[in-house]
C-alpha positions as CSV (number, residue, x, y, z in Angstrom):
1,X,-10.4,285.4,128.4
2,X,-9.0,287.3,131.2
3,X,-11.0,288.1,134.1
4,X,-10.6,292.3,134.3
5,X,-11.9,292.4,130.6
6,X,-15.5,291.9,130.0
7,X,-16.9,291.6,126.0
8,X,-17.4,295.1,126.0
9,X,-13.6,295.8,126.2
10,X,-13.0,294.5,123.0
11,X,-13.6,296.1,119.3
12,X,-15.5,294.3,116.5
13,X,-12.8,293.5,114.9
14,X,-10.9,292.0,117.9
15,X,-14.4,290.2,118.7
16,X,-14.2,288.5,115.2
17,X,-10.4,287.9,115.3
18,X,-10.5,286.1,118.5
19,X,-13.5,283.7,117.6
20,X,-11.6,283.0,114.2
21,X,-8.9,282.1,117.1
22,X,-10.7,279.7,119.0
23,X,-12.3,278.1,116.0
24,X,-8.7,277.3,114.7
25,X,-7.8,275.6,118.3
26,X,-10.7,273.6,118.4
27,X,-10.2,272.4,115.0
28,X,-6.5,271.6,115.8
29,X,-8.1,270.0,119.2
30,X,-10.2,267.7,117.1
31,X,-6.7,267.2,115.1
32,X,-5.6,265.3,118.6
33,X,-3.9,266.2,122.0
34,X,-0.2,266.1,120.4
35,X,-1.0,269.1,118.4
36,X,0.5,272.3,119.2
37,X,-1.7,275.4,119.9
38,X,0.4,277.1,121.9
39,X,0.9,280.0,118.8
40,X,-2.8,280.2,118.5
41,X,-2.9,281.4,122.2
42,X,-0.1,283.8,121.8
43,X,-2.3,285.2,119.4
44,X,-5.0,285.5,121.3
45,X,-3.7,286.8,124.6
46,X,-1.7,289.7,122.6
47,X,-5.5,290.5,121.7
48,X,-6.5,290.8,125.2
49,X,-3.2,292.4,126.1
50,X,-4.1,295.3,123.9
51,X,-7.6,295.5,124.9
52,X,-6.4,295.7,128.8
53,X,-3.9,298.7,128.0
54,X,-6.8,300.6,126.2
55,X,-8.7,299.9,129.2
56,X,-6.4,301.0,131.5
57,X,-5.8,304.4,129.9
58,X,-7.4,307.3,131.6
């Protein structure tokens, strides 16, 4: 997670969607290290990108 956004940045729904996220890498960690996860972080840091612009709106 980004350093300017704290948990309380993010909706329930982004919350939810981001652990299903992480579960999904670890499980393609456990896979082994020549798995690609690369998509699964795209997918998450688009989360946090769109948390960070509702942040930054006045």
């Amino acid at each position: 997670m980004a350093d300017d956004l704290s948990l309380s940045d993010f909706t329930p729904g982004e919350k939810a969607r981001l652990a299903l996220l992480t579960a999904r890498m670890a499980k393609r960690g456990i896979a082994g290290m020549d798995v690609d996860i690369r998509d699964l972080q795209r997918k998450a840091e688009r989360i946090e990108d769109q948390a960070r612009r509702r942040k930054q709106k006045p």
